[in-house]
Legacy VTK file of the C-alpha trace (Angstrom):
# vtk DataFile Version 3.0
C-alpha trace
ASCII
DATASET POLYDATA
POINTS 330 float
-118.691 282.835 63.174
-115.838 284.681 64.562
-118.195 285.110 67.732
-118.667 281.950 68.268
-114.823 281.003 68.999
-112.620 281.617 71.785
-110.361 284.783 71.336
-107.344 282.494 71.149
-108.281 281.340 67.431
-109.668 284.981 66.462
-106.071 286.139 65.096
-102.527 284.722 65.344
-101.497 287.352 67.120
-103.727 286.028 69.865
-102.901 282.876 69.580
-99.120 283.529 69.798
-99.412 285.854 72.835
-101.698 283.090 74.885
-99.372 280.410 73.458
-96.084 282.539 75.026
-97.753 283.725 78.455
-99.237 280.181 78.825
-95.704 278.865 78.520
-94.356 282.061 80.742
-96.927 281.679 83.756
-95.748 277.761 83.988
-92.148 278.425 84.974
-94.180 279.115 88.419
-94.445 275.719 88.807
-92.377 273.185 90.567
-93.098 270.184 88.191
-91.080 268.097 86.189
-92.899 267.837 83.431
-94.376 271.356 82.899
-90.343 272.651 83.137
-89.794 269.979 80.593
-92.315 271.241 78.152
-91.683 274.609 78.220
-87.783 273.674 77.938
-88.495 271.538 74.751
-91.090 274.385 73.474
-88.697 277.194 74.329
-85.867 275.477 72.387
-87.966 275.125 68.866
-88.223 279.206 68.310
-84.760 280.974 68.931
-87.025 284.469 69.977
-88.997 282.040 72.934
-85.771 280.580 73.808
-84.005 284.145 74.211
-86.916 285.431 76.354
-87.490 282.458 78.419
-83.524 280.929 78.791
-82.999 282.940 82.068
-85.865 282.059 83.985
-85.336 278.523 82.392
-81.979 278.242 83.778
-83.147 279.463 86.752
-85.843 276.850 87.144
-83.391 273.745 86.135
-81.305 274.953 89.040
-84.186 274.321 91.737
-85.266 271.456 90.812
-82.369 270.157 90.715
-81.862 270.940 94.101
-85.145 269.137 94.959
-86.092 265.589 95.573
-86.506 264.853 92.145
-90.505 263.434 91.813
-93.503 263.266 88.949
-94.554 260.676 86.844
-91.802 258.246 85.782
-91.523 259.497 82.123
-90.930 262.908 83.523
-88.154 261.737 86.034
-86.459 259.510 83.591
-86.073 262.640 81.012
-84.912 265.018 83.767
-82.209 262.415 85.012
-81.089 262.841 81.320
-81.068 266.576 81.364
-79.362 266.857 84.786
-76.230 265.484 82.816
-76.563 268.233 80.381
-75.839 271.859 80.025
-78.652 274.131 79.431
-76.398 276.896 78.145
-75.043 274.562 75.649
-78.417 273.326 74.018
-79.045 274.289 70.767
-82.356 275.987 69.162
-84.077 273.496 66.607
-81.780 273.828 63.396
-83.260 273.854 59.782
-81.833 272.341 56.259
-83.881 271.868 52.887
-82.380 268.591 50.997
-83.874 268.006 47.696
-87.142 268.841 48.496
-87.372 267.512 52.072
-87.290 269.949 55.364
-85.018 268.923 57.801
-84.382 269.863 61.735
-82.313 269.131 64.100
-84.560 268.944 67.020
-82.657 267.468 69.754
-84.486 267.452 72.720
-87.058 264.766 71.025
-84.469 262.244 71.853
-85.832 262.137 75.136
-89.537 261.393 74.126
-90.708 258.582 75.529
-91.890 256.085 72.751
-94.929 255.340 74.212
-97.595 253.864 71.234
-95.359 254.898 68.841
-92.967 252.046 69.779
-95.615 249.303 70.662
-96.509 246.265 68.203
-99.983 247.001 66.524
-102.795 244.808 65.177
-105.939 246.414 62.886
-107.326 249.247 63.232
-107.325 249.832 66.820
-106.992 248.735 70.567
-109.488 249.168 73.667
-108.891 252.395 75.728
-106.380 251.440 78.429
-107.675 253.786 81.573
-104.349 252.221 83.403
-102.191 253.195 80.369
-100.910 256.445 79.343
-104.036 258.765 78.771
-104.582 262.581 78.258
-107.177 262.290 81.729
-104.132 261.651 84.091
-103.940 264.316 86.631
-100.549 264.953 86.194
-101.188 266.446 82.871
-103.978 268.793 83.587
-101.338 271.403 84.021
-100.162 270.902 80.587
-103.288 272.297 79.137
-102.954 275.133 76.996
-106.800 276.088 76.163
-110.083 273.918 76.913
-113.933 274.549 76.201
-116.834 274.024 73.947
-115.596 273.717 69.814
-118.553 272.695 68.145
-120.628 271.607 70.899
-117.819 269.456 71.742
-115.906 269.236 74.926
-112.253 270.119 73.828
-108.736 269.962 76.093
-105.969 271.457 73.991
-102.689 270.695 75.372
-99.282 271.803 74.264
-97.325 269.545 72.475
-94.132 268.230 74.996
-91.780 267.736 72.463
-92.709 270.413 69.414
-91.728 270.193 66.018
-93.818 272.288 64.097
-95.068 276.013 65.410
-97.610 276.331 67.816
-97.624 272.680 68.190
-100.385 270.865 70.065
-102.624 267.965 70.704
-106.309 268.827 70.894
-107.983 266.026 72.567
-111.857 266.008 71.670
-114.110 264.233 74.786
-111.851 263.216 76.436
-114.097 262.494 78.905
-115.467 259.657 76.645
-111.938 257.747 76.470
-112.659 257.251 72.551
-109.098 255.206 71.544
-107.351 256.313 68.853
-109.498 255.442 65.718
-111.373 258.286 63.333
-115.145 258.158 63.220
-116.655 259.976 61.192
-118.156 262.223 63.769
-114.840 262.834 64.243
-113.844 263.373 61.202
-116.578 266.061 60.515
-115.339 267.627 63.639
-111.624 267.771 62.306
-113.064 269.007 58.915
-114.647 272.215 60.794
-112.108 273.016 63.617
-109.703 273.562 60.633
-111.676 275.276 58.420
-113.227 277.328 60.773
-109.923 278.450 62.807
-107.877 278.893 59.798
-110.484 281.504 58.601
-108.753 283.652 61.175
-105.026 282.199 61.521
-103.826 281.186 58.065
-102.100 278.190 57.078
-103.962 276.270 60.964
-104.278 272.358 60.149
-105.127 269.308 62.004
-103.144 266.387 61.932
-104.715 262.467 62.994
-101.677 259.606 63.365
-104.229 256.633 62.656
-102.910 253.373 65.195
-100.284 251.710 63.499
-99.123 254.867 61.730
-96.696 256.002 65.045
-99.647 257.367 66.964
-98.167 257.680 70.407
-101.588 257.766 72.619
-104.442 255.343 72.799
-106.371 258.531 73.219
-107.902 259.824 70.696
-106.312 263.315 69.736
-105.169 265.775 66.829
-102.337 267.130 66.419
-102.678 271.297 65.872
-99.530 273.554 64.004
-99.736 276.827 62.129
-97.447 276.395 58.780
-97.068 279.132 56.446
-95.680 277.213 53.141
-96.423 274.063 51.819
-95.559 270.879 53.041
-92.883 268.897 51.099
-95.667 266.288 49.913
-97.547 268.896 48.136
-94.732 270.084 45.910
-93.929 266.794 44.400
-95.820 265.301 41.741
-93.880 261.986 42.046
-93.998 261.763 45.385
-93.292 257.835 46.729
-96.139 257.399 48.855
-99.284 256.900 47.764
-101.626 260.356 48.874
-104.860 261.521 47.645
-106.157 264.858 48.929
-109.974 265.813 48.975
-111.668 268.721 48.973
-115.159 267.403 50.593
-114.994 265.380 53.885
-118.051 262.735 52.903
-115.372 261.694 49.946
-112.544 262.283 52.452
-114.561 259.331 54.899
-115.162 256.944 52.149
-112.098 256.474 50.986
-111.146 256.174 55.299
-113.611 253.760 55.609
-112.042 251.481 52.876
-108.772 251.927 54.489
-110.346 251.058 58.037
-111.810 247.781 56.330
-108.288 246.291 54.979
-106.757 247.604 58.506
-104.393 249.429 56.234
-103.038 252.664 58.423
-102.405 256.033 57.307
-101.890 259.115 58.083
-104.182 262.518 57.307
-103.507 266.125 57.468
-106.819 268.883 57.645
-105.896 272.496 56.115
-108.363 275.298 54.980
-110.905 273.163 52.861
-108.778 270.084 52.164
-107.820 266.931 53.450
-104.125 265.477 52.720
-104.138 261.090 52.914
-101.038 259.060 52.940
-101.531 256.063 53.026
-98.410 253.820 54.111
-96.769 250.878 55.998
-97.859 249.618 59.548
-94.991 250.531 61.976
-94.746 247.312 63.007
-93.714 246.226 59.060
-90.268 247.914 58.966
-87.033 248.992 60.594
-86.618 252.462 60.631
-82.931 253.915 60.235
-81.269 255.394 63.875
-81.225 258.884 62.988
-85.176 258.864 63.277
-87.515 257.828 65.757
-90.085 257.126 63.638
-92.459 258.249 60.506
-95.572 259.572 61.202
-97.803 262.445 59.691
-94.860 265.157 59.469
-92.384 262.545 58.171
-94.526 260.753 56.141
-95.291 264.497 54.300
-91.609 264.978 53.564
-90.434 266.684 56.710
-87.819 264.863 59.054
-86.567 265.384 62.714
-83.362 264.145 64.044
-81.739 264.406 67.047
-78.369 263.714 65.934
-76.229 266.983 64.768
-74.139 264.493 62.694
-77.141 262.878 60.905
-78.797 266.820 60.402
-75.334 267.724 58.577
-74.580 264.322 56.675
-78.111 263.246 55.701
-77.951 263.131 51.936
-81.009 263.121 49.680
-80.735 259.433 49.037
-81.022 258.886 52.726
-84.049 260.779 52.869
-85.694 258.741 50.211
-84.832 255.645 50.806
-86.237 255.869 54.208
-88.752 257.267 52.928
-89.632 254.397 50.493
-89.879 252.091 53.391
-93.171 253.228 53.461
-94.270 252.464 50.691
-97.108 250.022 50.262
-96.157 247.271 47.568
LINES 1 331
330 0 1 2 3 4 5 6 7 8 9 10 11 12 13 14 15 16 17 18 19 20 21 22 23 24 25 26 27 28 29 30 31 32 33 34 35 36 37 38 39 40 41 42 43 44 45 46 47 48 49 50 51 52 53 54 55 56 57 58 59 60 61 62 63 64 65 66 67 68 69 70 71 72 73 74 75 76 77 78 79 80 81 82 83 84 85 86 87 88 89 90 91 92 93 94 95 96 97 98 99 100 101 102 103 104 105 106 107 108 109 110 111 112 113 114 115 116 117 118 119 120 121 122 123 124 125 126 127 128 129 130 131 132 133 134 135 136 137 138 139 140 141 142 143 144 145 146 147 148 149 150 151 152 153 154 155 156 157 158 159 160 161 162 163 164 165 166 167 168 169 170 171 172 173 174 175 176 177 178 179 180 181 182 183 184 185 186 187 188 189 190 191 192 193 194 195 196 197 198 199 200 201 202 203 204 205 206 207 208 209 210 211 212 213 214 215 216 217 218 219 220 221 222 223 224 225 226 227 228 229 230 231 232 233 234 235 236 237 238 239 240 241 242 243 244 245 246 247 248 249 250 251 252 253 254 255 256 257 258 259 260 261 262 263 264 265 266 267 268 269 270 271 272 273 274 275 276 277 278 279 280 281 282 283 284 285 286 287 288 289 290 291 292 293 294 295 296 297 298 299 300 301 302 303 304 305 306 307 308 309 310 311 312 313 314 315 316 317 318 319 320 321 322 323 324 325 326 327 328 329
């Protein structure tokens, strides 16, 4: 099998050295938002950000003695970061409250909302070809890897605003436009990336945002991290929200397929030979607190990102939970 898969997923050696001379050779770019990715990627591991921080700097300073041009999320998050300081921004910081992982991740204050902040109905929408899409041209150059997975055409792009390592979005077909809603061919396809990859680069998973559960594109993508522990969710027995995992992806897809029938959203996570479900409340149903922008897969497994240093320092347990419990299907 190892054969049959692109050197990148063969060892995570390889996959670290493409990920960090993929994110290297795009600082030869004039473009708003490649500099902005690799800034916000950079920032998340304190070795990238030490290795990359000079030509970074270097970078900001030409462009921003450019016209300043690129799609309008990109210009809109670089007229932020003009007004900062680039020697004064801060590596992704890390606590552990009472069983939840917490970082500081500041630079995700500039994400734009996209989906994640729209009002949802069902299951679903229509693919949008004049809405925000992974087939824009403007983000070709954000591509990290792309080929044949499976007999399936497959764009993997680096995530733009990373909070877990080696962060990114692997679109599958995107040349088919599917929205953001599981089938089951789908599914399957999840199911074996994961298992298949993780043979080779321990602790690999898949994570799906289902629509309504803070998915941010009407495109239907994964999102791919490498995690060497256990997510908070799977070391709590009394856990809030209500998860199942499964261990065989036809029980996996029944249990979706009831979920897709009451239009109740959820979010799933694929590691080595499992499947993690959490099934919780539509985005639309509650009012989550200011020092988040929003719950979906990581959050909904126990981990939270803020972008507020005061929130990171003063975020008691209680906090955690409470948000947390707004979740929670009554």
């Amino acid at each position: 099998m190892q054969d049959l898969i692109n050197p990148i997923f063969q060892s995570p050696e390889n996959l670290e050295s493409a990920f960090v001379d993929g994110l290297d050779n795009m600082l030869a770019q004039d473009e708003l938002g490649v500099f902005i990715l690799v800034l916000a990627n950079a920032l998340f591991d304190d070795k990238l950000w030490k290795l990359l921080k000079p030509k970074l700097i270097k970078k900001f300073e030409h462009l921003k003695s450019q016209p300043i041009t690129g799609a309008d999320d990109d210009v809109a998050v670089f007229n932020k970061l003009i007004k900062l300081d680039l020697n004064e921004l801060e590596v992704t910081k890390w606590r552990e409250i009472g069983g939840f992982e917490v970082q500081y991740n500041p630079l995700r204050a500039l994400r734009p909302q996209r989906l994640s902040g729209a009002k949802t109905q069902g299951m679903n929408a229509e693919f949008d070809e004049n809405g925000f899409h992974f087939n824009k041209p403007f983000l070709q150059k954000e591509i990290f890897w792309s080929g044949q997975f499976f007999s399936k055409n497959v764009s993997l792009f680096y995530n733009k605003f990373p909070f877990a390592n080696f962060h990114g979005l692997v679109v599958v077909e995107s040349e088919k436009q599917h929205p953001q809603l599981l089938t089951y061919e789908l599914h399957q396809f999840a199911w074996m990336m994961t298992n298949t990859v993780s043979l080779n680069i321990p602790g690999f998973s898949l994570a799906y945002n289902a629509y309504g559960a803070y998915a941010s594109v009407n495109h239907f993508h994964l999102q791919c991290f490498v995690r060497d522990k256990a997510l908070p969710i799977e070391n709590d027995e009394k856990y809030p929200l209500v998860n199942y995992t499964f261990q065989s992806v036809g029980d996996a897809w029944e249990f979706i397929e009831a979920l897709h029938r009451d239009e109740q959203p959820y979010n799933l996570v694929y590691q080595n030979n499992k499947i993690l479900c959490v099934v919780r409340q539509r985005q639309d149903d509650y009012t989550h607190a200011d020092w988040t922008a929003g719950y979906a897969w990581y959050e909904a497994c126990g981990g939270v990102s803020t972008f507020d240093l005061d929130s990171f320092n003063n975020l008691k347990e209680l906090d955690l939970k409470e948000e947390l419990l707004k979740l929670k299907i009554t």
